[in-house]
C-alpha positions as CSV (number, residue, x, y, z in Angstrom):
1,X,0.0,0.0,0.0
2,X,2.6,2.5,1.4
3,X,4.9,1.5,-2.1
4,X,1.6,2.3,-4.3
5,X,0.9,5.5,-2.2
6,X,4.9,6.7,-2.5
7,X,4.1,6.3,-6.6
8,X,1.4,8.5,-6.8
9,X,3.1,10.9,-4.4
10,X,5.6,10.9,-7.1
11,X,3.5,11.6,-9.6
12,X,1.5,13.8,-8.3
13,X,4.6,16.2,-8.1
14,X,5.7,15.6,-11.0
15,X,2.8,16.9,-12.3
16,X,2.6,19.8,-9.6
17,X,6.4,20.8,-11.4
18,X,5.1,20.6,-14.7
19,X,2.1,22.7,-14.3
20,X,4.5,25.3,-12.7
21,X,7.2,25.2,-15.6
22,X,9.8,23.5,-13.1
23,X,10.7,20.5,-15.3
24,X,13.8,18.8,-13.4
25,X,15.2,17.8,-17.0
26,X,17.2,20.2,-18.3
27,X,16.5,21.7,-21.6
28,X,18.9,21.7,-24.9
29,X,17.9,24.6,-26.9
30,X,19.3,24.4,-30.6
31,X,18.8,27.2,-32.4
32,X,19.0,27.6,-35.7
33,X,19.8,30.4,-37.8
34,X,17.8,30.3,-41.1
35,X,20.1,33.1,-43.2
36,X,22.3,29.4,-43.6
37,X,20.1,28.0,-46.0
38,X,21.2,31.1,-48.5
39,X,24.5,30.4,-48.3
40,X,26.7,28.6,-50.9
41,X,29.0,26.1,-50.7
42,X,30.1,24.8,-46.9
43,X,28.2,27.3,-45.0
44,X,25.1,26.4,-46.7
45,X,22.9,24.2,-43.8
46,X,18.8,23.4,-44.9
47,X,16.2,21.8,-42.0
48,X,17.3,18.1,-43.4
49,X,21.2,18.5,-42.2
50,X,19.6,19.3,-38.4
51,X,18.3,15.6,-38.2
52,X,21.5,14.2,-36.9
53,X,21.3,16.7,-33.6
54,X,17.9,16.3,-33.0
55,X,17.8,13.5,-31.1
56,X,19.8,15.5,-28.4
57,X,17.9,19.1,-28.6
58,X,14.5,19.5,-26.5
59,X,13.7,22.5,-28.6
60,X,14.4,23.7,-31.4
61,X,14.4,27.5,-32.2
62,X,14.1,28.7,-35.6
63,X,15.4,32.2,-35.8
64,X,14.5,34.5,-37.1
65,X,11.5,36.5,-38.1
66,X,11.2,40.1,-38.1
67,X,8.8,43.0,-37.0
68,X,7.0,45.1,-39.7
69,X,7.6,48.8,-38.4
70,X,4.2,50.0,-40.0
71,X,2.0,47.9,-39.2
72,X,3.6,45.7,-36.0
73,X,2.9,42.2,-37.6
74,X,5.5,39.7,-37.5
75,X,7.0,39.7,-40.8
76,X,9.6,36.9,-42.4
77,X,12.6,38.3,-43.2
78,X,14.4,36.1,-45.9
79,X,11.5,35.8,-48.2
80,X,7.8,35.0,-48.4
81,X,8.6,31.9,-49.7
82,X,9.2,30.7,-45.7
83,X,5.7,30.7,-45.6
84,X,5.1,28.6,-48.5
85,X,3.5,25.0,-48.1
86,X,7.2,23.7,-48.3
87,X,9.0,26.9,-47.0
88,X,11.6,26.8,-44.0
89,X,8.8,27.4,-41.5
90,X,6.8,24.1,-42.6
91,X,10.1,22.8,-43.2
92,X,11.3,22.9,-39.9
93,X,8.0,22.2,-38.0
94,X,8.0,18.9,-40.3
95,X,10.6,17.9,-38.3
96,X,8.4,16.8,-35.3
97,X,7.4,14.1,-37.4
98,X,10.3,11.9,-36.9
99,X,11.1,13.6,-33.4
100,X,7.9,14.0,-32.0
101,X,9.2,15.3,-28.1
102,X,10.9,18.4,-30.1
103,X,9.3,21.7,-29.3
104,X,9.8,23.8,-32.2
105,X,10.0,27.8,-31.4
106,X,9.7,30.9,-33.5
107,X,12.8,33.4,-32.6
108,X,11.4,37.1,-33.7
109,X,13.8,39.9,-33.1
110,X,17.7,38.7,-32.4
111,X,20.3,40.4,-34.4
112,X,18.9,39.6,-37.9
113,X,16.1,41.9,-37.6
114,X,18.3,45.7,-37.5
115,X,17.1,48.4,-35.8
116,X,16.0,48.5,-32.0
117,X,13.1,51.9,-33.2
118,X,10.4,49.9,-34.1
119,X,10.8,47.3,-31.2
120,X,10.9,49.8,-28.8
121,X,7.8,52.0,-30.7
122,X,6.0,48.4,-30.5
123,X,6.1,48.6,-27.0
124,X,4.8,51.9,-26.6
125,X,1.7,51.3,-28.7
126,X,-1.3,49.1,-27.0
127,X,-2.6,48.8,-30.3
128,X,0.7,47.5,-31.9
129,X,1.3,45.2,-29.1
130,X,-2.6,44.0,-30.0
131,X,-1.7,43.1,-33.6
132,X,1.5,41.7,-32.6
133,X,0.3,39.4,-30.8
134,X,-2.5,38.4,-33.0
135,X,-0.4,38.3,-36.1
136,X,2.0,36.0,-33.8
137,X,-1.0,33.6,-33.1
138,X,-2.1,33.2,-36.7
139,X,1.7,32.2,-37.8
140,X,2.3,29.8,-35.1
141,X,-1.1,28.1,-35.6
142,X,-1.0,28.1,-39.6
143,X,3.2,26.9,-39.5
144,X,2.7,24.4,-37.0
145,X,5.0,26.1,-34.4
146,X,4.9,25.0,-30.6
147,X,5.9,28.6,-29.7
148,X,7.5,32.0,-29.4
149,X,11.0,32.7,-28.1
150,X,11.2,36.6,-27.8
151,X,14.1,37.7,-29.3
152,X,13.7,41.8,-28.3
153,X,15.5,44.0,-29.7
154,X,16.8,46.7,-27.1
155,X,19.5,49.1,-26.9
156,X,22.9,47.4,-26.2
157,X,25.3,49.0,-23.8
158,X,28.4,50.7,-25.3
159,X,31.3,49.2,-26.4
160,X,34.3,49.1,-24.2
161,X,37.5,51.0,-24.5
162,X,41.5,50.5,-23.8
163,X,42.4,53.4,-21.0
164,X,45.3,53.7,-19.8
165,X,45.6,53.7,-16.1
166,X,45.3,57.3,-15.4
167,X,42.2,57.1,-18.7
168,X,40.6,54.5,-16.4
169,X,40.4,56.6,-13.2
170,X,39.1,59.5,-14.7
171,X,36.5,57.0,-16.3
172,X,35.6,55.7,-13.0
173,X,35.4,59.1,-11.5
174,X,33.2,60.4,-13.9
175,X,31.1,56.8,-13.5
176,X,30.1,58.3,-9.9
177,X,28.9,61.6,-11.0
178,X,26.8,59.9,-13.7
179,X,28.7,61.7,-16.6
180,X,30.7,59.0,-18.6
181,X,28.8,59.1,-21.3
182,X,24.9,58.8,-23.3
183,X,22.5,57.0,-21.1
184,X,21.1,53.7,-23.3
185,X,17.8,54.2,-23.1
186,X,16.6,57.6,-21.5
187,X,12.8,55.9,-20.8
188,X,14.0,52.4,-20.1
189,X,11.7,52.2,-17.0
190,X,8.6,52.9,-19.3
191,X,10.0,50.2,-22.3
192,X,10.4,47.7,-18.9
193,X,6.9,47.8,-17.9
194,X,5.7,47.8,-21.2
195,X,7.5,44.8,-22.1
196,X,6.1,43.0,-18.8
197,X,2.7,44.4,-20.7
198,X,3.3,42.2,-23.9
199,X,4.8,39.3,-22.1
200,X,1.4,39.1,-19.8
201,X,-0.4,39.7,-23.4
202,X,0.9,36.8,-25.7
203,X,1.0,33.8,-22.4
204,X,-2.1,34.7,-21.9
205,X,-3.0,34.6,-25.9
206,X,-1.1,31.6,-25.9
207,X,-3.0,29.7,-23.3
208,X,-5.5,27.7,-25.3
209,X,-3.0,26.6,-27.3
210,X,-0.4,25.8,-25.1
211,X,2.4,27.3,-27.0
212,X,5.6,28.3,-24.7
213,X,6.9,31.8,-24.9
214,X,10.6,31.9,-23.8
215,X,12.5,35.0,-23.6
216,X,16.2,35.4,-25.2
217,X,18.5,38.0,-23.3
218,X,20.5,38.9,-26.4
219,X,24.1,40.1,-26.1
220,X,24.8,43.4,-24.3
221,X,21.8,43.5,-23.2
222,X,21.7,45.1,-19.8
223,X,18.8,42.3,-18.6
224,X,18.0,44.7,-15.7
225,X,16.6,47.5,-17.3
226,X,14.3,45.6,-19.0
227,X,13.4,42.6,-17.5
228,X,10.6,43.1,-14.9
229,X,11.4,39.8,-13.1
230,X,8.9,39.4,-10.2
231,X,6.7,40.6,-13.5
232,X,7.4,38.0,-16.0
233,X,8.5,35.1,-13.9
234,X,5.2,33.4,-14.2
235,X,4.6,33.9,-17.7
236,X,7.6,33.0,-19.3
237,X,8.8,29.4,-20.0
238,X,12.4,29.9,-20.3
239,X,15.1,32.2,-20.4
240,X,18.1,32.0,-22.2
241,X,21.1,34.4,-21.6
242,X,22.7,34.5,-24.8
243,X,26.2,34.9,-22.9
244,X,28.4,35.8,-25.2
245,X,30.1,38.3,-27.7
246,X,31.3,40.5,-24.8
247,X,34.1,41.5,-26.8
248,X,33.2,41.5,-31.1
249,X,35.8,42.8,-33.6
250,X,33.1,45.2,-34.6
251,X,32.8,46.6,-31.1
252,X,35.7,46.6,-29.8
253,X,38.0,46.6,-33.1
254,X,41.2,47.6,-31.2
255,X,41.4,45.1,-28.3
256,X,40.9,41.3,-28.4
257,X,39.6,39.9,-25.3
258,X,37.6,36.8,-23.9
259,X,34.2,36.6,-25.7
260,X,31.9,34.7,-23.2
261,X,33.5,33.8,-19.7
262,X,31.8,32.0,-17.3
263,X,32.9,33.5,-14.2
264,X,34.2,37.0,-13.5
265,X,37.3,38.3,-15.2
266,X,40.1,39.8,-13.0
267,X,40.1,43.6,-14.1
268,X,36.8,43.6,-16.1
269,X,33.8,44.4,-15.6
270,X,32.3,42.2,-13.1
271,X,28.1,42.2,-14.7
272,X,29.6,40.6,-17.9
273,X,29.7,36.9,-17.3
274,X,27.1,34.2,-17.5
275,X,27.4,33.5,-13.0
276,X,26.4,36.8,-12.5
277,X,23.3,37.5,-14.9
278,X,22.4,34.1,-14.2
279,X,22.7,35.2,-10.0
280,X,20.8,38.4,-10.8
281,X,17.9,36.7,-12.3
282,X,17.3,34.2,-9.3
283,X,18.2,36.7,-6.7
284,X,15.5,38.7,-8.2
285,X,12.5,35.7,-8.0
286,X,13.5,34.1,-10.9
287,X,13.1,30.0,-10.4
288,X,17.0,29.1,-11.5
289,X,15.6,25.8,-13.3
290,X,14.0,28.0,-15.7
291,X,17.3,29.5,-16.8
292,X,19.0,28.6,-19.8
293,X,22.9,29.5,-20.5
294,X,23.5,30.2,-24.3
295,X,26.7,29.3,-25.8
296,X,28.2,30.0,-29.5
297,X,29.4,27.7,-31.6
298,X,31.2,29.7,-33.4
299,X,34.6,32.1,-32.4
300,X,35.0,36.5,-33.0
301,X,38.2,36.7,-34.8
302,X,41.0,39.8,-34.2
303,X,43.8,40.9,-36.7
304,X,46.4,41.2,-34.4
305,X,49.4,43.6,-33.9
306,X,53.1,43.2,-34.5
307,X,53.7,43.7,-30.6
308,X,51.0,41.4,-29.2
309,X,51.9,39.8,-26.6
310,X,53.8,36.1,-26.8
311,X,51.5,34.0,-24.7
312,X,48.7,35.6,-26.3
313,X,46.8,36.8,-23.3
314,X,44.0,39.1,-23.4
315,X,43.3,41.8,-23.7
316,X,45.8,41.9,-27.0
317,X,45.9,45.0,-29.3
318,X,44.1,44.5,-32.7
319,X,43.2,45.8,-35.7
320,X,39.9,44.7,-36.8
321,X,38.0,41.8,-37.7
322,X,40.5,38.7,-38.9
323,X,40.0,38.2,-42.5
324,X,36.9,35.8,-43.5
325,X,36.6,32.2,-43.6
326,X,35.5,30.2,-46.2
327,X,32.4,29.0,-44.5
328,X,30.8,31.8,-42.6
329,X,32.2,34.7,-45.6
330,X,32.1,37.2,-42.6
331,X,35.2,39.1,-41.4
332,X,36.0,38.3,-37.6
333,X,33.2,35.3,-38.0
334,X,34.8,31.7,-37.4
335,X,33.2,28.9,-37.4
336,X,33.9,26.1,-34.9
337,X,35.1,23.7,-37.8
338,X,37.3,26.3,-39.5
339,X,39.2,27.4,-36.1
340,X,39.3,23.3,-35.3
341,X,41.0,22.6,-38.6
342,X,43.4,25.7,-38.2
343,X,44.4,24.8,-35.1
344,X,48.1,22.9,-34.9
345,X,47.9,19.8,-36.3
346,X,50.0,17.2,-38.1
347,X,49.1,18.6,-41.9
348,X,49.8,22.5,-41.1
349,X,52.0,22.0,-38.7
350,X,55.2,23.3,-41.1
351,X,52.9,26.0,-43.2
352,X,53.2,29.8,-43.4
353,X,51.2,32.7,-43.5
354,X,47.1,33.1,-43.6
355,X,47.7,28.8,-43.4
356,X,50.0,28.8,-40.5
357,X,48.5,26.9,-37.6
358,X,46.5,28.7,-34.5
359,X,47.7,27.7,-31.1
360,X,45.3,26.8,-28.6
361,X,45.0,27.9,-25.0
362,X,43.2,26.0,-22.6
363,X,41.0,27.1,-19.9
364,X,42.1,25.2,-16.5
365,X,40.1,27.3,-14.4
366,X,36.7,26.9,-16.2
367,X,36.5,30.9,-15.7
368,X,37.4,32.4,-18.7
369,X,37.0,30.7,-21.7
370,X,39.4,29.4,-24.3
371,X,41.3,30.7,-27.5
372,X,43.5,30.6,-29.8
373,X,46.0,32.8,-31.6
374,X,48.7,32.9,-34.3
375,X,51.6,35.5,-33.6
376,X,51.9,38.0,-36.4
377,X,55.0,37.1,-39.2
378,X,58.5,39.0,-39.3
379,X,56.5,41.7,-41.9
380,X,53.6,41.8,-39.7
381,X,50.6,39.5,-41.3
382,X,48.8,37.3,-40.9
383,X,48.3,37.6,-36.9
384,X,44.9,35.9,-35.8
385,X,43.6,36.2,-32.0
386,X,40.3,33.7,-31.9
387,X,37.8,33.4,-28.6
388,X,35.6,30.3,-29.3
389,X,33.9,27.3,-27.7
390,X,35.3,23.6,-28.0
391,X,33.4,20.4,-26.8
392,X,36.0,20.9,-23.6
393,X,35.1,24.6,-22.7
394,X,31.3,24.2,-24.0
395,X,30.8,20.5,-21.6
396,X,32.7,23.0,-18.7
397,X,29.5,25.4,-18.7
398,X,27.2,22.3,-18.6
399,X,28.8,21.4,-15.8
400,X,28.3,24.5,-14.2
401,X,24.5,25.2,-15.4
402,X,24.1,21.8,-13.9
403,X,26.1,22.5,-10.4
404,X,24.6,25.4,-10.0
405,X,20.7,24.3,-10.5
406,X,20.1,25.8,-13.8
407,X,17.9,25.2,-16.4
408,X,19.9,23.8,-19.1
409,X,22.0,25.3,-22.3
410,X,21.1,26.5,-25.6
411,X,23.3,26.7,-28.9
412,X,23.9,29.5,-30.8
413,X,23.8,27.8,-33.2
414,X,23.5,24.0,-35.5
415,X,24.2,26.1,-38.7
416,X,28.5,26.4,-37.3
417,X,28.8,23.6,-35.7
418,X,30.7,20.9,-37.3
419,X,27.5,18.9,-38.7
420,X,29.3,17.4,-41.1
421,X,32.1,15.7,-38.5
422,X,35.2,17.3,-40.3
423,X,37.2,17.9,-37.1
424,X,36.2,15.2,-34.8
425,X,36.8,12.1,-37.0
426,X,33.6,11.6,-38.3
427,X,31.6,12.7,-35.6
428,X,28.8,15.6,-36.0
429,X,27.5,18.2,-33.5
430,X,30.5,17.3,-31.0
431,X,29.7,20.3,-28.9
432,X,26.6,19.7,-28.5
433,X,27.3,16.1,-27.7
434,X,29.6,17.0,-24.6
435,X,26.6,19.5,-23.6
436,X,24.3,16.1,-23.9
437,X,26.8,13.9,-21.9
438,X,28.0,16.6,-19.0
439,X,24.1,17.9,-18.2
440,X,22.8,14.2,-17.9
């Protein structure tokens, strides 16, 4: 009796949990970024060449759509054809066929969608909020979607600069009398409660149907002035921190520095790391199971100078964005299967100039994060300073979203990662495999 009673005890809180959102199995968010199915050659990835990860993702998030500023309808933003019978949206919601316990999400906003104006206008218009939301209901119905992840697009904090060390007092000086610099957003309180508005607006919208709404903190993002979290805590699935890009060759062009560390960074500004955004949020009522750590699988990319340092440790002077790669055709935009077959290996180990080897510096305090660099030649090229993820430094944060009660990790994104096993002997999605095998 007492073993049939302890069963439906059991159950019963299960159930209790997953009426509440508190799901004690931690979620794998894969996100996929649709502008890959344009490209040619390598970089090119279509919904089919997913399947292989699928397996290990709970949800999949298909990113992204946009916002139409006129009108405040969500809006595709390769093509109409995404909304054709056999677009990308039908596409990738197809997939649950094969992988029924997938969740597939919608991503509006991120950084595809430019421009923070008509976000921010959005939210100061009930109306527009009204026929967001509706337009959002119709699209997720009609494409087969299980949801919206909310992608906003706010103001990002300003880009850091090298001081010297008289530059930096004067900067902290002026920090106290609240003149270093343009506030971000002069009515950020108002944009705050007005997002809490739409959040409240689309869960409940979304309630009949039982979509999730998750909520994507994009990269600097200051998540306090706009995330009401005693608010929003109850309406919102998921959170993911998309903890990275810190430091990006087009911010900060003239210093290469870690890109997504995990703990603070001696010297640095101690709000920029995934422990203390992640702290923030559940010192602030935010259950810590529903928080999701996003990691990039792919690496920002410096040209370096002739007098960077040996040992190649950051902050190192640069000069830019590193020259582009054949995959991702973006200057300072690595993939994680073009740094992994640049790095020192038997076949480049005796090669010169833009096909000299990288060398790789590990991470044995799980704090900062990992890179990789090639010194500059006797004239000066060729210098590359790399911040990236591995399946090491990516199954490191597992560990920690896992040791510290979190809610699981999400990947930025299956388009660069190595889907097609060129770096790992065959096997694909290695990152995200070590994700799989250290939050189990």
């Amino acid at each position: 009796m007492w073993k049939n009673f302890a069963l439906k005890l059991i159950l019963v809180v299960g159930l209790i949990n997953s009426i509440n959102g508190q799901s004690s199995t931690p979620r794998i968010v894969c996100y996929y970024d649709s502008r890959s199915s344009l490209k040619e050659g390598l970089g090119r990835v279509l919904p089919s060449d997913l399947e292989p990860a699928l397996s290990t993702c709970t949800h999949l998030v298909y990113g992204y759509a946009g916002l139409n500023a006129e009108t405040f309808k969500v809006a595709p933003l390769i093509s109409n054809e995404e909304l054709d019978n056999n677009g990308l949206y039908k596409q990738v919601t197809g997939l649950k066929t094969k992988y029924p316990s997938l969740k597939v999400l919608l991503s509006v906003g991120g950084d595809a969608d430019e421009g923070t104006d008509k976000y921010l206008a959005l939210l100061e218009s009930s109306t527009g909020r009204i026929s967001f939301t509706n337009s959002i209901n119709v699209l997720l119905k009609s494409h087969g979607f299980d949801g919206l992840d909310l992608a906003f697009q706010f103001p990002k904090v300003k880009p850091k600069k090298i001081r010297s060390a008289v530059g930096s007092v004067w900067h902290s000086f002026k920090k106290t009398i609240g003149a270093a610099g343009k506030i971000v957003d002069e009515k950020s309180e108002e944009h705050k409660n007005q997002f809490t508005s739409l959040i409240v607006e689309l869960k409940n919208s979304f309630r009949l149907d039982n979509f999730e709404l998750a909520v994507t903190v994009l990269p600097n993002v200051n998540a306090s002035l706009y995330l009401d979290v005693p608010s929003i805590k109850n309406y919102v699935d998921f959170v993911t921190l998309a903890a990275f890009d810190v430091y990006t060759p087009a911010r900060n062009p003239k210093e290469a520095d870690y890109v997504a560390p995990t703990l603070s960074v001696t010297d640095r500004n101690v709000e920029e790391n995934v422990d203390y955004v992640s702290t923030y949020l559940v010192a602030n009522g935010f259950a810590g199971n529903k928080i999701v750590v996003g990691l990039p699988t792919y690496g920002r990319a410096w040209k370096i100078e002739r007098d960077a340092t040996i040992t190649g440790s950051p902050p190192v002077a640069a000069e830019g964005p590193a020259p582009e790669a054949v995959q991702t055709r973006t200057q300072g935009l690595y993939s994680y299967p073009e740094i992994c077959n640049l790095l020192l290996n038997e076949h480049n180990k005796n090669l010169k100039g833009e096909q000299a080897p990288l060398r790789r510096i590990p991470d044995p305090t799980k704090r900062y994060g990992i890179y990789a660099f090639r010194l500059p030649d006797e004239q000066g090229g060729f210098g590359v300073w790399v911040g990236y993820e591995d399946p090491e430094s990516a199954g490191n944060k597992a560990s920690f979203v896992k040791g510290k009660g979190l809610g699981g990790v999400a990947l930025f994104d299956l388009s660069t990662e190595d889907i097609r096993g060129s770096c790992t002997t065959g096997s694909k999605f290695p990152i995200l495999m070590k994700i799989k095998e250290k939050l189990k």
